[in-house]
C-alpha positions as CSV (number, residue, x, y, z in Angstrom):
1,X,80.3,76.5,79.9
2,X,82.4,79.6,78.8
3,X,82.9,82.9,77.3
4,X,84.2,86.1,77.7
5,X,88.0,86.8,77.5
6,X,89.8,89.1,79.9
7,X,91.4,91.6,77.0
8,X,88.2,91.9,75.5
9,X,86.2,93.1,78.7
10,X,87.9,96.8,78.0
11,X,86.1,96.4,74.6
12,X,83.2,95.1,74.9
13,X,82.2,97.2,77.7
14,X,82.8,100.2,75.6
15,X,81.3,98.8,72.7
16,X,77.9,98.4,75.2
17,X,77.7,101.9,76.1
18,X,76.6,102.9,73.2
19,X,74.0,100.6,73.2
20,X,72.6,101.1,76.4
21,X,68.9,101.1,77.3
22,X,67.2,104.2,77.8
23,X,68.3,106.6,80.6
24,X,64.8,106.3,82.5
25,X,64.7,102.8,82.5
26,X,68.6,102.5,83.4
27,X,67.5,105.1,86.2
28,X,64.5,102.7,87.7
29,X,66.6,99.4,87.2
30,X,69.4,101.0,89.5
31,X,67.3,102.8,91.9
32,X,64.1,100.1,92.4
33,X,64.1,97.0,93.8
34,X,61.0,96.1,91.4
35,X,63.3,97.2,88.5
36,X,65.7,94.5,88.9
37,X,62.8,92.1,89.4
38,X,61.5,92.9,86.6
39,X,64.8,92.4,84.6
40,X,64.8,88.9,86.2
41,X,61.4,87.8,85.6
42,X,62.3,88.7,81.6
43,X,65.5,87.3,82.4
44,X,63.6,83.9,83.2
45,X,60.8,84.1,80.4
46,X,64.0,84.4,78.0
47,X,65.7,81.6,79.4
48,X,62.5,79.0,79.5
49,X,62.4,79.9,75.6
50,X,65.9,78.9,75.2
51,X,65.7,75.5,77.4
52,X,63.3,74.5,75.1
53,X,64.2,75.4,72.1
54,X,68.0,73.8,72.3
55,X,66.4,70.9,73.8
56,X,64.1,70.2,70.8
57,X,66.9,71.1,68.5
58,X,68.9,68.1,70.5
59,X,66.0,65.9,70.2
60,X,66.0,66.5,66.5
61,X,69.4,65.7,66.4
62,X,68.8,62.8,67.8
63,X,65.9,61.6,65.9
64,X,67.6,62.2,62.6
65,X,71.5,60.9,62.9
66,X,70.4,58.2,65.0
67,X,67.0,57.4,63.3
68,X,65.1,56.8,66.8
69,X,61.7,58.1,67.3
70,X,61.3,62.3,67.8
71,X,59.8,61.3,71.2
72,X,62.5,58.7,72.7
73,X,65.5,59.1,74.3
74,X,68.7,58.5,72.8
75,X,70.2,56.6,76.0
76,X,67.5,54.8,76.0
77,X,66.8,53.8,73.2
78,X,65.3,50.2,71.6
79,X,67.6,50.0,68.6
80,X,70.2,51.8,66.8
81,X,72.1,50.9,64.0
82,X,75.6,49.9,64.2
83,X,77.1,51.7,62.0
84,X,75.6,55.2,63.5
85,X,76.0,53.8,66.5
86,X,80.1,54.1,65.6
87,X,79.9,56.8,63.0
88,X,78.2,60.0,64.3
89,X,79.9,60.2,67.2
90,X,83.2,60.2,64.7
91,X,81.5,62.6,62.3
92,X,80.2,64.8,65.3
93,X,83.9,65.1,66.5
94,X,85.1,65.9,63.1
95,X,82.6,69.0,62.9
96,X,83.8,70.2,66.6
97,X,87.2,69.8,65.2
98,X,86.7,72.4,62.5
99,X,84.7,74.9,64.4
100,X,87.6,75.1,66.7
101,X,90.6,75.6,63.7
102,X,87.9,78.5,62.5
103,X,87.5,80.2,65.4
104,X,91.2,79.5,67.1
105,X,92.4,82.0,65.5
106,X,89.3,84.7,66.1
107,X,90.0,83.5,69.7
108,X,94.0,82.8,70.2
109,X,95.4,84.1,73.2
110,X,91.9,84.5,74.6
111,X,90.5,82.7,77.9
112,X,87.1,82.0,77.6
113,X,84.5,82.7,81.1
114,X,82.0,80.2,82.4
115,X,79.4,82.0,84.4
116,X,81.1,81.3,87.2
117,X,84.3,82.4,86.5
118,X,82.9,85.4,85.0
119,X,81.2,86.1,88.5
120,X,84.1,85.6,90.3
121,X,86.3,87.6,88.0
122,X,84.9,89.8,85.7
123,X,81.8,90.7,87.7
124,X,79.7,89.6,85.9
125,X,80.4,90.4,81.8
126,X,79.9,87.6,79.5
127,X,80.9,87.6,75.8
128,X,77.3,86.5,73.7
129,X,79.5,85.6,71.0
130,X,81.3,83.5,73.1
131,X,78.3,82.1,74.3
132,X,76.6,82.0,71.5
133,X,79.7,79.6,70.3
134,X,79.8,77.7,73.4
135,X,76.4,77.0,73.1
136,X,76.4,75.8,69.6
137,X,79.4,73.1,70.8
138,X,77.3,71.8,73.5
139,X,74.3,71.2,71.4
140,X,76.9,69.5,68.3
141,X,78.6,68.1,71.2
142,X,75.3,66.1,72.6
143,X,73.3,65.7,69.4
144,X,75.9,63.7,67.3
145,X,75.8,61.4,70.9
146,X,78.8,63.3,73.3
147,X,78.4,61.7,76.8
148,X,77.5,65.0,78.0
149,X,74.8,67.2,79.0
150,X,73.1,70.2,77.9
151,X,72.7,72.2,81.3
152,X,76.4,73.7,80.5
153,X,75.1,75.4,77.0
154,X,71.5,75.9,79.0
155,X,73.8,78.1,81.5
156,X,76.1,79.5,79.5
157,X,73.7,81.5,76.8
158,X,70.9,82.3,79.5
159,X,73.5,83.8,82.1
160,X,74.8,85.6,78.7
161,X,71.7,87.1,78.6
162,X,71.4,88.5,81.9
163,X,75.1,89.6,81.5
164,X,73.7,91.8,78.4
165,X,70.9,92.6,79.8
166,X,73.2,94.2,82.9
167,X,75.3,96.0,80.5
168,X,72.7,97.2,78.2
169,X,70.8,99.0,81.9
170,X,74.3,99.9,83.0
171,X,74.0,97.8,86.1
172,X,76.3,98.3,88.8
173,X,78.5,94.9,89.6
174,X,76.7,93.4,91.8
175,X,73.4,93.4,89.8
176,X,75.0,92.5,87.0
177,X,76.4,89.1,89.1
178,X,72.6,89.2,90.0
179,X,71.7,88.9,86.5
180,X,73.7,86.4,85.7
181,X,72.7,84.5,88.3
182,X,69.3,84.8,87.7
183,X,70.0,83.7,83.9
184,X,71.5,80.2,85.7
185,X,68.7,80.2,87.5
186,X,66.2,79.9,84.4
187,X,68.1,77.4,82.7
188,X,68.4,74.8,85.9
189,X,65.0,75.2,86.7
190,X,63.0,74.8,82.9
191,X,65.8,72.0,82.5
192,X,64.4,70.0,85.6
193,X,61.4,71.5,86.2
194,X,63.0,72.2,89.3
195,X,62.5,76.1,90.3
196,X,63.6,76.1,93.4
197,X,67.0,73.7,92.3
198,X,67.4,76.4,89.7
199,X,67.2,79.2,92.5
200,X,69.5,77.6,95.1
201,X,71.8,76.6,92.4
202,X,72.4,80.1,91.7
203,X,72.9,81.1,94.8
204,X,75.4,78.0,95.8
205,X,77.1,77.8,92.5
206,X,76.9,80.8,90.5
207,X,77.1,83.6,93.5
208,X,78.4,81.9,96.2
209,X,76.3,83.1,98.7
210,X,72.5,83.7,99.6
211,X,71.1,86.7,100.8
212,X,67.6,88.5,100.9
213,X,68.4,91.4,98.6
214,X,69.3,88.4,95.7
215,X,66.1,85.9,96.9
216,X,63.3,87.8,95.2
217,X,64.7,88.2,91.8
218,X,66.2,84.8,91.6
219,X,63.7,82.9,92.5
220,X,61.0,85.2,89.9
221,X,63.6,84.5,87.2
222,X,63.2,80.1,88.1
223,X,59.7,81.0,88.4
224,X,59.1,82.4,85.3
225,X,61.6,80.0,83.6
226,X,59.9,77.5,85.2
227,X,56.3,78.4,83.7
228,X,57.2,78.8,80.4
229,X,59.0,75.2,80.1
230,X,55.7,73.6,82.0
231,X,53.6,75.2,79.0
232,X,55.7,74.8,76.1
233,X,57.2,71.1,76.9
234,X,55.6,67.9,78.9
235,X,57.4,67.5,82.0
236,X,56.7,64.7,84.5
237,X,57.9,63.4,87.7
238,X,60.9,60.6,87.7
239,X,59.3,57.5,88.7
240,X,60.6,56.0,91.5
241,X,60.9,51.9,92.2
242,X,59.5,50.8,95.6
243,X,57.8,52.5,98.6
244,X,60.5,54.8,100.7
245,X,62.0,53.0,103.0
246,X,61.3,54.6,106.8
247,X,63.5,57.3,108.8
248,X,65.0,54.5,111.3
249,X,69.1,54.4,112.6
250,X,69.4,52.0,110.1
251,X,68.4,54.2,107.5
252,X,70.4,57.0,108.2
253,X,73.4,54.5,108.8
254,X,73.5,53.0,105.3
255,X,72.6,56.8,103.5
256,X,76.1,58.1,105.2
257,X,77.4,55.5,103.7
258,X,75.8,55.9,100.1
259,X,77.1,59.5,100.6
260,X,80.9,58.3,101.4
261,X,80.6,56.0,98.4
262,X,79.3,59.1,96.2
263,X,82.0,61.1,97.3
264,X,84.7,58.9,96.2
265,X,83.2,57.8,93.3
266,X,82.5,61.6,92.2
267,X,86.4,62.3,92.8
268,X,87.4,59.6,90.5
269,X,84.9,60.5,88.1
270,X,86.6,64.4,87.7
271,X,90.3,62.8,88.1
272,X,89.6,60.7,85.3
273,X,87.9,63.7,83.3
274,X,91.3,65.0,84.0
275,X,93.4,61.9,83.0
276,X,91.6,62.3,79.7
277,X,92.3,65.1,79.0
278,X,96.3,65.0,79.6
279,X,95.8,61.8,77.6
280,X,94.6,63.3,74.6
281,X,96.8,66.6,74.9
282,X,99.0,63.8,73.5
283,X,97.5,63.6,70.4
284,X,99.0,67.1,68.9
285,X,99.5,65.5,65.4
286,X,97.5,68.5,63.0
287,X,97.5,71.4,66.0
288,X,95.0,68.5,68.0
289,X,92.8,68.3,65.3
290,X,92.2,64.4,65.6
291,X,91.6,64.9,69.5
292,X,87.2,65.2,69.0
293,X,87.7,62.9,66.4
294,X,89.3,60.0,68.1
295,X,87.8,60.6,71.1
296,X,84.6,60.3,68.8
297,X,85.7,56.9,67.7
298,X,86.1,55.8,70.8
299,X,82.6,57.2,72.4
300,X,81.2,55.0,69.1
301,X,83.2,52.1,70.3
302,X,81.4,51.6,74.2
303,X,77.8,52.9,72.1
304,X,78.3,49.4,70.5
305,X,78.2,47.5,73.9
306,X,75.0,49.9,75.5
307,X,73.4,53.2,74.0
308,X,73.1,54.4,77.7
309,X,76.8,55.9,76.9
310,X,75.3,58.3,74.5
311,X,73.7,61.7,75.4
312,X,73.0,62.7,78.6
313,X,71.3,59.9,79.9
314,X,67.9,60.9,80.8
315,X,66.2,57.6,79.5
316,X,68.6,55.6,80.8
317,X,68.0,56.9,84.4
318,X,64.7,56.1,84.1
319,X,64.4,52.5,82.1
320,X,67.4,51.5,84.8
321,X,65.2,52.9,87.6
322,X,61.9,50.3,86.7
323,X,63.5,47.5,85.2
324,X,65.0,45.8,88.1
325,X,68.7,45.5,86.8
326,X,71.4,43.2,88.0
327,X,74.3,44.0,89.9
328,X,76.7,43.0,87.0
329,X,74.2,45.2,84.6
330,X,74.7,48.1,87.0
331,X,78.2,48.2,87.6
332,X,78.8,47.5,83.9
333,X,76.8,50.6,83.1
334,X,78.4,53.0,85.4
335,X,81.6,51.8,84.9
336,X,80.9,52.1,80.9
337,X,79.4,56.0,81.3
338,X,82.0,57.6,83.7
339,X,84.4,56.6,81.1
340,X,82.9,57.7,78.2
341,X,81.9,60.9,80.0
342,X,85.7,61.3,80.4
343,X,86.5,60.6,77.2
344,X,83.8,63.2,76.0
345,X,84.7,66.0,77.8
346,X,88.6,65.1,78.0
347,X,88.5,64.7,73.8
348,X,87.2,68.3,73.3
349,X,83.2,67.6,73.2
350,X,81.5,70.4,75.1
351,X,79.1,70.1,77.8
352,X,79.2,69.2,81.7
353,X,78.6,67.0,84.6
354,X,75.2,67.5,85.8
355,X,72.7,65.0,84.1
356,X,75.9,63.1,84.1
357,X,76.4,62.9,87.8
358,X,73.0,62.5,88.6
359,X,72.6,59.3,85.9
360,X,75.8,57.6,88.0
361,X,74.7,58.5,91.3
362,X,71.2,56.9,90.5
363,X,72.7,53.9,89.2
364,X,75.3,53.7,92.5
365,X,72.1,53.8,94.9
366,X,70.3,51.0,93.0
367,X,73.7,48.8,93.2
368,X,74.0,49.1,96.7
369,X,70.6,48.0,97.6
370,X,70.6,45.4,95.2
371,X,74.3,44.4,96.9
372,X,72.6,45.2,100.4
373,X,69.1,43.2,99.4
374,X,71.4,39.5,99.2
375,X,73.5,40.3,102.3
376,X,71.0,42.0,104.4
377,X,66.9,41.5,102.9
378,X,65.5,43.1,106.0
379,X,67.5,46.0,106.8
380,X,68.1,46.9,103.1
381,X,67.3,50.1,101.5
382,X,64.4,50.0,98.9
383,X,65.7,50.7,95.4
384,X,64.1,54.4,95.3
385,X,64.9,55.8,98.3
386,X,68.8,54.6,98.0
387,X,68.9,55.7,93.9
388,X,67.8,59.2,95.1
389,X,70.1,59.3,97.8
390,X,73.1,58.6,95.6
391,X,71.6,60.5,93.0
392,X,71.4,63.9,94.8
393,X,75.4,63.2,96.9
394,X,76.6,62.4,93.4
395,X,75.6,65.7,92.0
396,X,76.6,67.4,95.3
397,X,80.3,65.8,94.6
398,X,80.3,67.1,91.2
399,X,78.7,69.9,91.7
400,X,79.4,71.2,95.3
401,X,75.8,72.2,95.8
402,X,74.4,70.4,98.5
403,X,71.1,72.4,98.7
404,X,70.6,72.3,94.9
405,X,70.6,68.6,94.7
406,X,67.9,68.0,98.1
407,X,65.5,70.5,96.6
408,X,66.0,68.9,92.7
409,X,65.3,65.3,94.7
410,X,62.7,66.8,96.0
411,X,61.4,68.4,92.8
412,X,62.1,65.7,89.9
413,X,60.1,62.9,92.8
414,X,57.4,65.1,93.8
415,X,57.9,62.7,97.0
416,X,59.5,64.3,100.2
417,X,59.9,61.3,101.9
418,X,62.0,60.2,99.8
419,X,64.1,62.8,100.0
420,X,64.7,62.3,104.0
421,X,67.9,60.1,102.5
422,X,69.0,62.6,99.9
423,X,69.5,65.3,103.0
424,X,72.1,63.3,104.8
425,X,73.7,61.7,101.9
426,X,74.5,65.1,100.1
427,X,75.5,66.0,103.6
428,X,77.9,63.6,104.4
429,X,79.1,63.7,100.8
430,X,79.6,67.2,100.9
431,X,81.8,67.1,103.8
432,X,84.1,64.5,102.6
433,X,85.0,66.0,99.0
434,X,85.6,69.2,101.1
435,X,88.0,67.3,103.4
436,X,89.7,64.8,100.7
437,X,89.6,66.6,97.5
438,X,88.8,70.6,98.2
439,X,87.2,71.1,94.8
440,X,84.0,70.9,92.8
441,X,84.0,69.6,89.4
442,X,84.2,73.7,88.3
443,X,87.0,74.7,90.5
444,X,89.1,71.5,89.5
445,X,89.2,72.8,86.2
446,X,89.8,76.1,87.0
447,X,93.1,74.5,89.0
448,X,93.7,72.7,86.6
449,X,94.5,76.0,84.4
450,X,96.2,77.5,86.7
451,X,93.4,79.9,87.8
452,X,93.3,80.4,91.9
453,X,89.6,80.1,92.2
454,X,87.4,78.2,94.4
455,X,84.0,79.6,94.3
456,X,81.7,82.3,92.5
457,X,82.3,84.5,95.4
458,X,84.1,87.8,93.9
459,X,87.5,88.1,94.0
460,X,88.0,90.2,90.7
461,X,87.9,93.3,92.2
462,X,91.1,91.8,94.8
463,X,93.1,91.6,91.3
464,X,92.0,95.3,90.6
465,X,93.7,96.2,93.6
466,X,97.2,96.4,92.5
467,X,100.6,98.1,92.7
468,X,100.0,100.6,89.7
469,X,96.4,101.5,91.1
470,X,97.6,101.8,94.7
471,X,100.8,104.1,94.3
472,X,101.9,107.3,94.8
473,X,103.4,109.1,91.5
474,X,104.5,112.3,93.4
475,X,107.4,111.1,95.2
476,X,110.9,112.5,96.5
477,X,113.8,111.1,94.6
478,X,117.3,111.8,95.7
479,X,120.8,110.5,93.5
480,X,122.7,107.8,95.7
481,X,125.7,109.3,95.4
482,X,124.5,113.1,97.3
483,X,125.5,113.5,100.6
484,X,124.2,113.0,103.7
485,X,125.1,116.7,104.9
486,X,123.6,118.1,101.6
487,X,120.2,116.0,101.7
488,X,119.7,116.9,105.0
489,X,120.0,120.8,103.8
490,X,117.7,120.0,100.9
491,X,114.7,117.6,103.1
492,X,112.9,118.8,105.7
493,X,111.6,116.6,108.2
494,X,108.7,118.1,108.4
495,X,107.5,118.1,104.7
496,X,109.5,114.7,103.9
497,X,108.6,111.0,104.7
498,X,111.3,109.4,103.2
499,X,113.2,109.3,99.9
500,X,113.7,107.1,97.3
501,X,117.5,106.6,95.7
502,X,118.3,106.5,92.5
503,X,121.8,105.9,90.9
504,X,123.8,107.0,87.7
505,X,121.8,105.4,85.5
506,X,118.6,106.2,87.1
507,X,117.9,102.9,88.6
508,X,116.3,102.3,91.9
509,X,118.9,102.3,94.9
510,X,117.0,102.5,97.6
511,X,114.8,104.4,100.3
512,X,115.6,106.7,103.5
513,X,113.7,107.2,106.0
514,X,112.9,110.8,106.9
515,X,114.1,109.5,110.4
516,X,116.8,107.4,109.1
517,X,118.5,110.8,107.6
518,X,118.3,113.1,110.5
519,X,119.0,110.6,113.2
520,X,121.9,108.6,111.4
521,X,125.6,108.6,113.4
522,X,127.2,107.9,110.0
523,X,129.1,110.7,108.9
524,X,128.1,113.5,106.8
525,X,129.8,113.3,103.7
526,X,128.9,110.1,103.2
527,X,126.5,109.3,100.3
528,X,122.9,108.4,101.2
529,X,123.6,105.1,99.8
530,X,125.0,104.2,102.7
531,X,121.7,104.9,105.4
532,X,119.5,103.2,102.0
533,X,117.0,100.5,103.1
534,X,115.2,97.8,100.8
535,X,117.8,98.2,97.8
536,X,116.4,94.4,96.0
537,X,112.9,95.2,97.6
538,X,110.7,96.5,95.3
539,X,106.9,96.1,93.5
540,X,106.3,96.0,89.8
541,X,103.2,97.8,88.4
542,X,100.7,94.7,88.0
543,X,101.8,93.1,91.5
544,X,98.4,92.4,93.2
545,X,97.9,93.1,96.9
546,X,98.2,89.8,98.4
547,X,101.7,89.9,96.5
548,X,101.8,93.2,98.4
549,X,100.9,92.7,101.8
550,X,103.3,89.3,101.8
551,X,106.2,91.8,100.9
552,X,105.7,94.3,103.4
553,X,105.6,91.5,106.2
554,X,108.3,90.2,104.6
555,X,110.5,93.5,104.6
556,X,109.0,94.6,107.4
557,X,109.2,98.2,105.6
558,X,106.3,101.1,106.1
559,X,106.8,101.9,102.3
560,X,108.0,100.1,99.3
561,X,108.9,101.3,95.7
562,X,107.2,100.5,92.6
563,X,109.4,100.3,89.4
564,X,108.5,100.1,85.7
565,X,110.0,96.8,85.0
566,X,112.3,93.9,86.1
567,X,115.0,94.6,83.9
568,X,115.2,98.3,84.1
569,X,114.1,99.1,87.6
570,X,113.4,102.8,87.1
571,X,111.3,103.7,90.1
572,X,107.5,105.3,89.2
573,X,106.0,105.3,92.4
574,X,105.4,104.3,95.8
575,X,103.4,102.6,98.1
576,X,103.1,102.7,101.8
577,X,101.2,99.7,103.7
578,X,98.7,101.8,106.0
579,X,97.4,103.3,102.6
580,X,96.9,99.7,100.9
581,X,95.3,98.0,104.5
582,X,93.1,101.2,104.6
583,X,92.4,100.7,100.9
584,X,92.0,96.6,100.6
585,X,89.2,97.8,104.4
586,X,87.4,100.5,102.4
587,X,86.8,98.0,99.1
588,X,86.1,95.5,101.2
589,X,83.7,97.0,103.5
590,X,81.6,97.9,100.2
591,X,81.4,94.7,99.0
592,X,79.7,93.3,101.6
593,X,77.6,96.0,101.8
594,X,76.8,95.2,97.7
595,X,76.1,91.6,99.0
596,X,73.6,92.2,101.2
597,X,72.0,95.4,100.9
598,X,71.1,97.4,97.1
């Protein structure tokens, strides 16, 4: 999931001007509600093309490295061969390893965006090269047998096309976020068959928040996704062992705890993501060129004990779900995927967490009533109802999206009684990441890199907001060594706030007050050095304005002085607090007013 870099946005912003869509049709896109649904429903049509496509391409894949049939799932499949069993995983890391020495250096210094992170900071602008590349690694990445799903490359090109899409109409931010929202929305929803998961995971992963003016062209782009998938592709509903078992204190008892169990188990499952990935960062023989491939070798190693380690897991899900496994079966299974999931993703293969997450989760629910059958028959969950439960609070762990994960229960059973248990599971496992952890599998990542992000909700226009854009350039400047009898002569009171100090060299010295200089008992031919306030306190250019607002409550000064740089300290400007709280209210207040209201 990724693409745009930061130093390009300047670029490829002014590179989409000139390609923009007509002036009449960027006119009734901007202006019309029925515009921007009808950018959404194209936005979904697009998207259920793409699903499909990269889904057959990965089922080709499949069929030919693996030699299984066109029609069976690799995780679940009857028979492979040893030796490709071992092998393509290898070779599959070794072509990942090349595409990233050939475009490392098209890319160095360059942080690619997720959708997310591209909504939170970039409102909404997306690279399709980027994603385009992405893409490509996800689909190598899961058809040469990477423990990883498609969904990341599924979201990353379709919210890349509702990113150009936006820039092409010249779509103010918050449409363009829209877009891209509606772009996730396509992909979940033809992935799943699952239009309203698609629409509520746009809303609760991608924007952060749901509100009417976003519900109508979401839920016509999962829609229209969704339509196009159903008609190109046979889609069926996941068949579930058992009858449900019935809404009772019992019940909801032993689904809070499949949802406590989820939420643990879908913290370990991104620390160890993490672990693999500082374990392999290790391997920097050849600028981490044997990282893919070892961890490729290794992937090929566990396919040799179980072929449910390869792929996604969509078969396995399902064969695990009817074929009445054992407990030692079960645990071997999750145990065997969540670490070559980790060593997928930690090794360089691209993809996500979903399908992942939602293979584990399944598998955790059917160990715990197979544990629960021995040591209490009659109470005990049936199979299906505590598989879905699990399923839908391990995705809500990884994921952070309780909502999403009910409604795909919902959608992938076709059985809302069995969904009763997924509402309280997600819910209690919701609650405890929050508490224990504070992250989703996303925003781990993003900590892990250092990035302060914990959601889609946009914060890029907060880093916009920063000393350079906030200051004052016409300023009064006075040397440090003039005297206070001659500065009074020269600033009035009246016309003058206060003045910033400068000595020999031209460095920054200081501010007086306006107050400070007509009121002071120190004597008059003394410099104005002597009355200066907040000589070490000072703001660089790019300092943002929480940076800001923490040093005027820790100077307790009205105004502060920008200067050009640390070493040099030549002041360029000013910036009083009143004018940045008035500012940071304004740009506030219009954001919210972009949320909810066009």
């Amino acid at each position: 999931m990724t693409t745009l870099a930061a130093p390009e946005l300047g670029a490829k912003q002014s590179a989409a001007t000139g390609r923009r869509l007509p002036s009449g049709l960027r006119n009734f896109v901007r202006n019309r509600e029925t515009g921007l649904v009808a950018v959404a429903i194209v936005v979904g049509l697009l998207s259920g093309l793409l699903v499909v496509s990269i889904s057959k391409l990965s089922q080709a894949a499949h069929a030919l490295l693996f030699d299984i049939p066109f029609d069976e799932h690799l995780s679940s499949a009857h028979f492979i061969l040893w030796q490709r069993a071992l092998l393509v995983p290898i070779i599959g890391g070794a072509i990942l390893a090349l595409i990233a020495v050939f475009f490392s250096r098209k890319l160095r210094g360059q942080q690619l965006a997720d959708a997310i992170e591209a909504n939170a900071l970039y409102g909404g602008h997306l690279s399709m090269r980027g994603s385009l590349l992405i893409s490509i690694q996800t689909l190598l990445s899961n058809g040469f047998g990477g423990s990883v799903g498609l969904e990341a490359g599924y979201t990353q090109i379709c919210a890349a096309f509702g990113s150009l899409f936006g820039q092409r109409l010249a779509a103010r931010r918050s449409d363009m976020r829209l877009l891209v929202a509606c772009g996730a929305a396509g992909a979940i929803s033809a992935a799943f068959s699952a239009p309203l998961a698609g629409a509520f995971y746009a809303f609760e992963v991608i924007l952060g928040a749901y509100t009417s003016a976003s519900l109508v062209p979401v839920i016509a782009s999962a829609v229209a996704s969704w339509l196009v998938a159903r008609h190109l592709t046979h889609q069926s509903f996941l068949m579930v062992p058992g009858f449900p078992s019935p809404v009772s204190a019992e019940m909801v008892g032993q689904t809070m705890m499949i949802g406590l169990l989820c939420a643990f188990a879908s913290v370990i499952t991104m620390l160890a993501v993490a672990f693999s990935e500082r374990c392999f960062q290790r391997l920097s023989a050849f600028n981490g060129f044997l990282r893919p491939i070892a961890g490729g070798a290794l992937l090929g190693s566990l396919a040799l004990l179980t072929p449910a380690v390869l792929g996604a897991g969509h078969g396995a899900m399902q064969i695990q779900l009817l074929s009445n496994p054992t407990w030692m079966l079960l645990v071997s299974i999750i145990l065997l995927k969540m670490v070559a999931s980790a060593i997928s993703l930690g090794s360089g293969f691209r993809g996500g967490l979903f399908f992942a997450s939602l293979l584990l989760g399944a598998l955790i629910g059917q160990l715990y009533s197979t544990l629960m059958s021995g040591l209490m028959p009659a109470s005990a969950l049936q199979p299906g109802t505590a598989a879905i439960a699990a399923l839908a609070a391990f995705g809500t762990g990884v994921l952070g999206a309780p909502i999403s994960m009910i409604c795909l229960a919902l959608e992938i059973t076709g059985d809302f009684s069995v969904t009763v248990g997924a509402v309280i599971a997600s819910s209690v496992c919701a609650l405890t990441v929050r508490e224990l952890f504070g992250y989703n599998f996303a925003t781990w990542r993003f900590h892990l890199r250092g990035e302060v992000i914990r959601g889609p909700q946009d914060v890029g226009w907060v880093r916009q907001l920063n000393a350079s854009s906030l200051m004052r350039a016409d300023f009064d400047t006075a040397p440090s060594s003039m005297s206070i009898a001659e500065a009074q002569r020269i600033f009035s009171p009246v016309q003058v706030r206060q003045i910033v100090l400068r000595d020999a060299n031209g460095t920054y010295a200081g501010i007086v007050s306006s107050a400070d200089l007509h009121l002071t008992e120190v004597a008059e031919d003394s410099p104005l050095g002597a009355i200066a306030r907040q000589n070490d306190e000072f703001l660089l250019p790019n300092t943002s304005i929480r940076e800001i607002l923490k040093t005027f409550e820790h100077s307790e000064a009205d105004v502060l002085a920008v200067v050009d740089r640390i070493n040099h300290r030549a002041a360029i400007g000013t910036v009083s607090e009143a004018h940045v709280l008035r500012t940071y209210g304004e740009e506030l207040e219009r954001r919210n007013q972009e949320l909810f209201s066009r």
